[in-house]
C-alpha positions as CSV (number, residue, x, y, z in Angstrom):
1,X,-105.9,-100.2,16.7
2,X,-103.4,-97.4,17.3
3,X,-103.3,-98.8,21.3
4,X,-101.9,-101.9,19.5
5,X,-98.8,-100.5,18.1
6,X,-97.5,-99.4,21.2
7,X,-97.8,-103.3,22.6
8,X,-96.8,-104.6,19.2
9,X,-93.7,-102.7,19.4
10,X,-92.5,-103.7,22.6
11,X,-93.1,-107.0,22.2
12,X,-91.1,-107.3,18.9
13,X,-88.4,-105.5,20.7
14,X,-88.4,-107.8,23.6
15,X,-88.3,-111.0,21.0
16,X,-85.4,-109.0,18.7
17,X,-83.1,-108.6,22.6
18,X,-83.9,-112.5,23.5
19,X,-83.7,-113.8,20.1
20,X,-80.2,-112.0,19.3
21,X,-79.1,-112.9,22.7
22,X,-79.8,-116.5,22.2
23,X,-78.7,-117.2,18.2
24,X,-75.3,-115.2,18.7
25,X,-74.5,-117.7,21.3
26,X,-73.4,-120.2,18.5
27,X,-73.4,-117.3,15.9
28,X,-69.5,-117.8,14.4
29,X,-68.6,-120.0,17.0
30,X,-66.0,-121.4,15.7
31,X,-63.9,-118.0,15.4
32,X,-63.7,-117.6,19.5
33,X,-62.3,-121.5,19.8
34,X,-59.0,-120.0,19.7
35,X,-59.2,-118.3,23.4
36,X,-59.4,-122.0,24.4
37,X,-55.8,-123.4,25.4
38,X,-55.0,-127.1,24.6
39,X,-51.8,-128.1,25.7
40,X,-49.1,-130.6,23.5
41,X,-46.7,-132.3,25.3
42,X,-44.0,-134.6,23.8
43,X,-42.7,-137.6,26.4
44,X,-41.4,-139.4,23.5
45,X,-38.6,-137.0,22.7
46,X,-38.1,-138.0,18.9
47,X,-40.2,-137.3,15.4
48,X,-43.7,-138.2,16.7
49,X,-43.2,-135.3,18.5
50,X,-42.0,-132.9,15.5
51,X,-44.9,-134.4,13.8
52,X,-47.3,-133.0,16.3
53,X,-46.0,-129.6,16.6
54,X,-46.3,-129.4,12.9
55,X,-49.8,-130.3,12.7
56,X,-50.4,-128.1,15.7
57,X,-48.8,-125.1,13.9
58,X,-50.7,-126.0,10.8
59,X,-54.1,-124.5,12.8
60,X,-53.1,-122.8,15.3
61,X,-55.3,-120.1,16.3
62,X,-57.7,-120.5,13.0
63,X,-61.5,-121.3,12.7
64,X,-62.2,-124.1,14.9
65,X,-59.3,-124.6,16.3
66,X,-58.0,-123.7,20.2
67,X,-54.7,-122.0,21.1
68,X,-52.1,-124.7,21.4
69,X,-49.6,-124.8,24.6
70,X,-46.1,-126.8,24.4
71,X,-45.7,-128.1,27.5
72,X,-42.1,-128.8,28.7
73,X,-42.5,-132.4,29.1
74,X,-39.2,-132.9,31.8
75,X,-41.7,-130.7,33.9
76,X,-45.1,-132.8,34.1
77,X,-46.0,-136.5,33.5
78,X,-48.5,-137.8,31.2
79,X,-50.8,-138.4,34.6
80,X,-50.1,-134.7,35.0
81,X,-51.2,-133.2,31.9
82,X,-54.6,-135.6,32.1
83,X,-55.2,-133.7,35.5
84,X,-54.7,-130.4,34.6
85,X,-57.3,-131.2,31.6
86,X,-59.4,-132.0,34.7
87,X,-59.1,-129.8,36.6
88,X,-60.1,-127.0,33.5
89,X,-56.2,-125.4,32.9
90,X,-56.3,-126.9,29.4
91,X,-59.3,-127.6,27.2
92,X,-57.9,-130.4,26.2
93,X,-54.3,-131.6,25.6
94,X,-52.4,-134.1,23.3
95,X,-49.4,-136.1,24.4
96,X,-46.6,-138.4,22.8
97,X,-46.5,-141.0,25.4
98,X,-43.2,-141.8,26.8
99,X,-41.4,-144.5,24.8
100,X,-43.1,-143.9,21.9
101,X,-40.2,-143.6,19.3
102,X,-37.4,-146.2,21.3
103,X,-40.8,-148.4,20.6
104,X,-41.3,-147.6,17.0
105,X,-37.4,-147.7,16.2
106,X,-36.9,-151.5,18.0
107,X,-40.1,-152.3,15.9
108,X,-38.5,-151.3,12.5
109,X,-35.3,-152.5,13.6
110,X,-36.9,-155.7,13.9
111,X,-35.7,-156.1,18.1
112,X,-38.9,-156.5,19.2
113,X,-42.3,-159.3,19.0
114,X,-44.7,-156.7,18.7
115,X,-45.9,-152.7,17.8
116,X,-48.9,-151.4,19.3
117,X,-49.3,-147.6,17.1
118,X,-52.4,-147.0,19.3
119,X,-49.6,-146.2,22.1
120,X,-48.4,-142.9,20.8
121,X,-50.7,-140.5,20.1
122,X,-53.5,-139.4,23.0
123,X,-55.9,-136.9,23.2
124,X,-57.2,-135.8,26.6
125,X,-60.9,-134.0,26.6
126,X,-63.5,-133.3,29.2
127,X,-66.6,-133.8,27.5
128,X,-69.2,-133.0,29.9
129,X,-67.6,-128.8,30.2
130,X,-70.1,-127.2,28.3
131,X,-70.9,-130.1,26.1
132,X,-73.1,-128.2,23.1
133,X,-69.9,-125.8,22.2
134,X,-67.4,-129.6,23.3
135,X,-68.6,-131.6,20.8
136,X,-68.4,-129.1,17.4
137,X,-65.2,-127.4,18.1
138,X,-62.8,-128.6,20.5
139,X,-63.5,-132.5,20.6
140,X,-63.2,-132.2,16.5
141,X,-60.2,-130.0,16.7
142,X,-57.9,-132.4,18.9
143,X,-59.1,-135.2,17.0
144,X,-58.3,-133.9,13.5
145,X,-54.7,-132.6,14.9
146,X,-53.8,-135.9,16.7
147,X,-54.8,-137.9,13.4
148,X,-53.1,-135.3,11.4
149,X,-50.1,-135.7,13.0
150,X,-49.8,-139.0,12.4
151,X,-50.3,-138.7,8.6
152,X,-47.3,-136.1,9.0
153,X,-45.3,-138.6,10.8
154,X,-46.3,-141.5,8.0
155,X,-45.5,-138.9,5.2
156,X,-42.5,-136.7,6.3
157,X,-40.1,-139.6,8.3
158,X,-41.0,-142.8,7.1
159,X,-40.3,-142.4,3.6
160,X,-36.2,-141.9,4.4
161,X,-36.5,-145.3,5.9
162,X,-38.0,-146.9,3.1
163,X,-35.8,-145.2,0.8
164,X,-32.6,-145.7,2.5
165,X,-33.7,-149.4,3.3
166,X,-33.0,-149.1,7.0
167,X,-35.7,-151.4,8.2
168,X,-35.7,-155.3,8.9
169,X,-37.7,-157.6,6.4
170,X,-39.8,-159.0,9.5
171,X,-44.0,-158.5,10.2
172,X,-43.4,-156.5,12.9
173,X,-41.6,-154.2,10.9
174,X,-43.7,-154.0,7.8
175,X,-46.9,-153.4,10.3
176,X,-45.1,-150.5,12.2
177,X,-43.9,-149.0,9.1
178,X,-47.3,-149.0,7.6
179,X,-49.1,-148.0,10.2
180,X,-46.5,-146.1,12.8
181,X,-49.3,-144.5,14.8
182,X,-52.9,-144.0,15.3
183,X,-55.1,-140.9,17.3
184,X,-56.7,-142.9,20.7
185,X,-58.6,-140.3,22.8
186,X,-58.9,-140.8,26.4
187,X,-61.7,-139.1,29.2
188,X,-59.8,-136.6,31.7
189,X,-62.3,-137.8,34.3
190,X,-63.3,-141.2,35.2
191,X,-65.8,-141.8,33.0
192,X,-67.0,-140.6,29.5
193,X,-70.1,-138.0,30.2
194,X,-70.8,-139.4,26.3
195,X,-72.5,-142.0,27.9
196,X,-74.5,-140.1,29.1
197,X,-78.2,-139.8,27.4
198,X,-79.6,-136.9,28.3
199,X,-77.1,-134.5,27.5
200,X,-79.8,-131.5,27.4
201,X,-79.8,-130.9,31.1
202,X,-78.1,-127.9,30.7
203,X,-80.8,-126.6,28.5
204,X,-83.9,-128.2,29.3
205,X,-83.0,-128.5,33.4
206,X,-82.1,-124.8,33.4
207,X,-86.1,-123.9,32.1
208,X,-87.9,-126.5,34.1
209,X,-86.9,-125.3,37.9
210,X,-87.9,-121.9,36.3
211,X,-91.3,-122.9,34.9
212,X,-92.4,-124.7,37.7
213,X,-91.8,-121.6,40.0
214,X,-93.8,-119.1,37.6
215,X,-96.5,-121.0,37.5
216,X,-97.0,-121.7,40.8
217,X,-96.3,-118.4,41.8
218,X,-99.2,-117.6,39.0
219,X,-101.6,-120.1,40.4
220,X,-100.9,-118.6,44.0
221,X,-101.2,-115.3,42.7
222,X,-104.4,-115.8,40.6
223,X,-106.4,-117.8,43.6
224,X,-105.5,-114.8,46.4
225,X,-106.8,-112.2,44.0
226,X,-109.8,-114.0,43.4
227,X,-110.5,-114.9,46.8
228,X,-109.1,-111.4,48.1
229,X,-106.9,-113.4,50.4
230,X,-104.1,-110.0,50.3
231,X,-106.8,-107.8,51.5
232,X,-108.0,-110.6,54.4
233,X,-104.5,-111.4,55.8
234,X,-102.1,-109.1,57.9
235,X,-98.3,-108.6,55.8
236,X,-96.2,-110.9,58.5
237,X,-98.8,-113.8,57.5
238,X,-98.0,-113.6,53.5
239,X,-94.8,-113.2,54.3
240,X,-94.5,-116.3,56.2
241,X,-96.6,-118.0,53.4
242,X,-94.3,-116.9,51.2
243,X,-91.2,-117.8,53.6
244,X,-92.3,-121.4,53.6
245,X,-93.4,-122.0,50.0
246,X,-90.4,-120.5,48.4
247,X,-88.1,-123.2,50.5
248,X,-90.5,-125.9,50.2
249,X,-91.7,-125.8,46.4
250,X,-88.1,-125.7,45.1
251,X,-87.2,-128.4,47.1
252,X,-90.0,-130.7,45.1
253,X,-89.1,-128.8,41.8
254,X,-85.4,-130.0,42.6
255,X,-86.1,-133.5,43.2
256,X,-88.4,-133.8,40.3
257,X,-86.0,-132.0,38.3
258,X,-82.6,-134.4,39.9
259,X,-84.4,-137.4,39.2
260,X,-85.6,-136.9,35.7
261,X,-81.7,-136.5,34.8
262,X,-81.0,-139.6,36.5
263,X,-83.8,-141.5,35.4
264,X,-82.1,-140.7,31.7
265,X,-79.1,-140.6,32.3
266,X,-78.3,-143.7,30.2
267,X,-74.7,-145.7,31.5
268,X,-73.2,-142.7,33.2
269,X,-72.8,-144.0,36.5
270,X,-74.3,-141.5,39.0
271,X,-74.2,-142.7,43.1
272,X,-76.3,-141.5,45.9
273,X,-74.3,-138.8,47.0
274,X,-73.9,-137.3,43.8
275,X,-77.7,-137.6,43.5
276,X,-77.9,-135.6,46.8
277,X,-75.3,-132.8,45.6
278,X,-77.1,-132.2,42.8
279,X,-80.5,-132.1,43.9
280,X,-78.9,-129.6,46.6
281,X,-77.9,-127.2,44.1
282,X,-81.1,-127.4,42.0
283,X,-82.6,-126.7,45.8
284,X,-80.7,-123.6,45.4
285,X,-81.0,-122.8,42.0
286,X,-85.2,-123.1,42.1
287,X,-85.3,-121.3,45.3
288,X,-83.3,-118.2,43.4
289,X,-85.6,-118.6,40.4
290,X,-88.5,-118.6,42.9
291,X,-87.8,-115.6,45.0
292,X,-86.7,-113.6,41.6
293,X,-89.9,-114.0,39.7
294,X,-91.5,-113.6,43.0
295,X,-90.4,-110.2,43.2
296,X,-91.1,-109.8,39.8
297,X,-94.3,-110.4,40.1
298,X,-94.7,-108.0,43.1
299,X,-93.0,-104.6,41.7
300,X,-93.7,-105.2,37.7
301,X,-97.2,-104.0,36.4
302,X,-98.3,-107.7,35.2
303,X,-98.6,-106.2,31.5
304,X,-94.8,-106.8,31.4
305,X,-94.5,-109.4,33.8
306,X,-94.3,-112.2,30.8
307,X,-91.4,-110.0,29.0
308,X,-89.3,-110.4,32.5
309,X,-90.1,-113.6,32.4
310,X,-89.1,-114.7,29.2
311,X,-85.6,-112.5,28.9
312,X,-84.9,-114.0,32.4
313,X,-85.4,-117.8,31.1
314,X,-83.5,-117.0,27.8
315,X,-80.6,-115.2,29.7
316,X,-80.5,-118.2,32.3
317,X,-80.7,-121.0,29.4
318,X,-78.2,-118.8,27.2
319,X,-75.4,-118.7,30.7
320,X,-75.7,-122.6,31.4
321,X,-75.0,-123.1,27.4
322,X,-72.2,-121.1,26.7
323,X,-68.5,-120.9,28.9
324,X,-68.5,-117.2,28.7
325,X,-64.5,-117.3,28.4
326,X,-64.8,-118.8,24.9
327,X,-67.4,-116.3,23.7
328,X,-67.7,-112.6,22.8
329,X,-67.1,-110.2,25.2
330,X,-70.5,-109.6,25.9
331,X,-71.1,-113.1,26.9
332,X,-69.2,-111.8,30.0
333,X,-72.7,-111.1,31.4
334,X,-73.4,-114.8,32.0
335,X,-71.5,-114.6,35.2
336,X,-74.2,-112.6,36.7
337,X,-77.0,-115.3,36.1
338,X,-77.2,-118.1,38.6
339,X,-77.8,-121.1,36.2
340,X,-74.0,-120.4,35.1
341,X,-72.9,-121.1,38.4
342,X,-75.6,-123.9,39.0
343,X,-74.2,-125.6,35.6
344,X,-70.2,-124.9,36.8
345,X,-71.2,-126.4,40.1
346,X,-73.2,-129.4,38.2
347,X,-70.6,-130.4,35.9
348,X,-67.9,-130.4,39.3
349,X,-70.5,-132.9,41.0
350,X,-71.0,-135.5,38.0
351,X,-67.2,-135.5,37.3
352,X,-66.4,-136.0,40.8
353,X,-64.7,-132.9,41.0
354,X,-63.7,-131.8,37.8
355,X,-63.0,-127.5,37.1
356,X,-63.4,-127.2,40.4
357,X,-64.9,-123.4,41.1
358,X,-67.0,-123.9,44.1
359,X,-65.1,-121.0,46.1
360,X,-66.7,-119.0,43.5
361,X,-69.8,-120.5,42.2
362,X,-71.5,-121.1,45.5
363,X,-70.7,-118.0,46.9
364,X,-72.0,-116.3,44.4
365,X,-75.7,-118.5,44.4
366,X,-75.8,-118.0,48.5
367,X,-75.3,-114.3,47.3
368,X,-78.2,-114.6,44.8
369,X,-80.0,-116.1,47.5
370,X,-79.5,-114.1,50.3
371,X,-80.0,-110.7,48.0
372,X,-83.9,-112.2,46.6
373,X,-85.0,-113.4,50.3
374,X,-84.4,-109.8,51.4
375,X,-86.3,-108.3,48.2
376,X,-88.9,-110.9,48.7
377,X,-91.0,-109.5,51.7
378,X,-90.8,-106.0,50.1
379,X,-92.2,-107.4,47.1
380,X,-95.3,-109.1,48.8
381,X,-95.9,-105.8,51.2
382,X,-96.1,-104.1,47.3
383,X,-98.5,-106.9,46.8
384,X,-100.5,-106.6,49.2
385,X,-100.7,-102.6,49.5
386,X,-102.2,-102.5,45.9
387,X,-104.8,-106.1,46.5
388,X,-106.2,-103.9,49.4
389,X,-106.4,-101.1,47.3
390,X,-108.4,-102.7,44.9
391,X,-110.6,-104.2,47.6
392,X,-111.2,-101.0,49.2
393,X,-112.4,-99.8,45.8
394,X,-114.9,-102.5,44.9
395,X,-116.0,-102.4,48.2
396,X,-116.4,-98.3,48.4
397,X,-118.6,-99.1,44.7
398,X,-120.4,-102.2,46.1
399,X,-121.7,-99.5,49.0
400,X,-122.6,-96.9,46.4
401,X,-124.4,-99.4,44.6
402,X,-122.6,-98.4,41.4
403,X,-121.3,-100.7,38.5
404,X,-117.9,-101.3,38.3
């Protein structure tokens, strides 16, 4: 029993490291919102826009709410702001659209047919970055301020009117009077990644390239043990073996794992080249996974090969969730696992293009790459030093004749 405790320990302590790794990732989430920057822009130079900045300045900064930028409109466009939401210099961004109080004025002034109040308030979001922390925080937050402006507007500048009775008795006027403005979001990139189904790919797709290469690497491991195949074979012939299967296996694990998030994707439309991309960079991301718990495998006594294991499929899983500049500081260590840049590089394929950090995020999986393909023979000449070992012992007591 007292040989337990030891084991007992470490394996609660290994759970307590993952487990508080994992749950503070959306512990008090909404607290580190604020290091996101959401710009507001005003193109309609009147009250719609006063209303805006006062619902901005109403949460500001709080729980759940980003930073908010005011952008000098007579500097950028409307087209403008919607690419720099692309392109990942803004979280998100809402804009008066230009015209938008001459429009309301003719309306209530009674000089024009119609009022369309779903032409003054948008919202700009790019759903699919990081789409867990997206959908509770920042999508909610530039909803609730777009729509609260326009209760401000409805509250604070129509009243005057009414009171004053500055206003033409006509149907147009009455409608754009009662309802001056509405919230209307609108997609940064082409198409809404809401529409896609499976929106677990970053989760899910980060473990499955991962299992598949353990358990391989098991099964491979497992059957040359048994068969002594280490002790048959010179090193330069594992090696090769290894060579081969760790480029070939991850390329099946990648298509498997490319086409089961295209088989669900649900009416995101995905073509053949982005099917190609992405199946590239799972390539790459399997390969990494491969050649890491292949070296694993070779250096770590296998009583703690499952505790590698697991902490390096919760650390991977926990960096492809979470954008590490919108966490705790020491969510910072993300960058060093390859699904974040896998993820980044993911998210810039199905968006064609959108937060663009290839100069960055490839680099750094080719780094990944090139770093565990030179660990990799090392790690089978381990391998293979201790299999022969053991062979030479079973051997040395099948010649004694003594049991082992």
């Amino acid at each position: 029993m007292k040989a337990l405790i030891p084991g007992a320990i470490t394996i609660l302590a290994i759970f307590w490291i993952n487990a508080s790794h994992i749950f503070g990732l959306f512990h008090n989430q909404g607290e580190y919102v604020k290091q996101a920057k959401a710009a507001l822009a005003d193109f309609g130079g009147g009250d719609f826009g006063t209303a805006l900045r006062i619902a901005a300045a109403a949460n500001n900064q709080s729980y759940e709410f980003p930073t908010y930028i005011n952008v000098d409109a007579s500097s950028t466009s409307p087209d403008q702001i919607r690419q720099d939401v692309f392109d990942g210099k803004y979280w998100a961004a809402i804009i008066v659209q230009p015209g938008a109080t001459a429009r309301f004025d003719e309306a209530v002034n009674g000089t024009t047919p119609s009022y369309d109040p779903n032409d003054v308030y948008t919202y700009y979001l790019l759903t699919a970055r990081y789409y867990t922390l997206y959908a509770g925080g920042i999508q909610s937050s530039s909803i609730t301020t777009a729509s609260a402006a326009a209760g401000i507007f409805s509250a604070q500048f129509i009243g005057p009117k009414l009171g004053s009775g500055e206003f033409a008795n006509t149907t147009v006027s009455l409608s754009a009077l009662t309802t001056p403005a509405r919230a209307v979001g609108a997609s940064a990139s082409i198409h809404n990644f809401s529409d896609m189904d499976d929106k677990a790919f970053n989760t899910i797709g980060a473990v499955f390239p991962i299992l598949m290469q353990f358990f391989f690497i098991m099964a491979w491991n497992g059957i040359c043990n048994g068969m002594h195949l280490y002790a048959a074979y010179d090193v330069k012939t594992h090696i090769s073996a290894r060579l081969f299967w760790s480029i070939f296996w991850p390329l099946i694990c990648g298509l498997c794992s490319t086409g089961w998030m295209y088989a669900f994707r649900g009416s995101y439309p995905l073509d053949a080249k982005m099917f190609f991309a992405t199946w590239a960079a799972t390539w790459m991301f399997a390969m990494i996974s491969f050649d890491v718990l292949d070296v694993i495998t070779g250096f770590v006594p296998i009583t703690f090969v499952t505790f590698c294991f697991l902490t390096w499929v919760v650390f991977n899983v926990a960096a492809a969730i979470g954008a590490p500049d919108l966490l705790d500081n020491w969510y910072r260590i993300n960058y060093f696992f390859p699904s974040l840049h896998w993820y980044q590089t993911l998210i810039t394929i199905i968006t064609s293009g959108a937060v663009n950090k290839l100069h960055y995020t490839l680099p750094t999986l080719a780094g990944w790459l090139i770093l565990m393909k030179a660990l990799s023979p090392f790690a089978t000449r381990c391998r293979i030093n201790k299999a022969k070992h053991v062979f030479r012992y079973l051997h040395e007591k099948d010649a004694l004749d003594a049991p082992y």
